[in-house]
C-alpha positions, 0 to 999 in steps of 0.5 A: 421141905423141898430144897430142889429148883427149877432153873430153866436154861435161860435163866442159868444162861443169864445168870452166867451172862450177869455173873461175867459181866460181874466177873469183868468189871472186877478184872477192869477195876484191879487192872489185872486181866488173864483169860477171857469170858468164860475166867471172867463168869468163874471170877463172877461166881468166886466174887460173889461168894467172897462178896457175900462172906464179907458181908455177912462177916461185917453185917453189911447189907445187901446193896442190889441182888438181881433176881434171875428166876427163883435166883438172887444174884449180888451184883455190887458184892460180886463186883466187890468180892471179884476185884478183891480176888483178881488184886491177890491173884495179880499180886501173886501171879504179877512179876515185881519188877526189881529195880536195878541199881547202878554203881 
């Protein structure tokens, strides 16, 4: 069995280019928001991985994989995996505010 693929450069270039645009609308949807493009390719990527374990770990289907090349890429569980992540990372990372109180 051949395990190797072939991915040309516009392939890997656009599946990073869906992967931030993935990456992105996760950020929007937590509101949380650090870095710019190339956090949110990473977010994408990490979205994706958390996305398809969950999946996977409920039985859900795939919703919409996008296919770049020999590449399937889950768009909706990236998207879902990304926001999942970046609410964590802002739950953590976020400041809480303490309320002050008056006597």
């Amino acid at each position: 069995m051949n395990l190797t693929t072939n991915m040309t450069l516009i392939d890997f270039l656009l599946l990073l280019l869906v992967a931030g645009v993935c990456g992105a609308i996760g950020q929007a949807i937590s509101g949380y928001s650090r870095g710019g493009f190339v956090v949110a390719i990473i977010l994408g990527f990490i979205g994706a991985f958390i996305g398809v374990w969950l999946s996977g770990k409920f039985a859900l289907p795939e919703l919409y994989t996008l296919r770049i090349g020999t590449t399937n890429f889950p768009i909706i569980w990236s998207i879902i995996g990304a926001t999942l992540f970046v609410s964590l990372i802002g739950l953590i990372a976020y400041p809480r505010r303490r309320m002050r109180t008056t006597y």
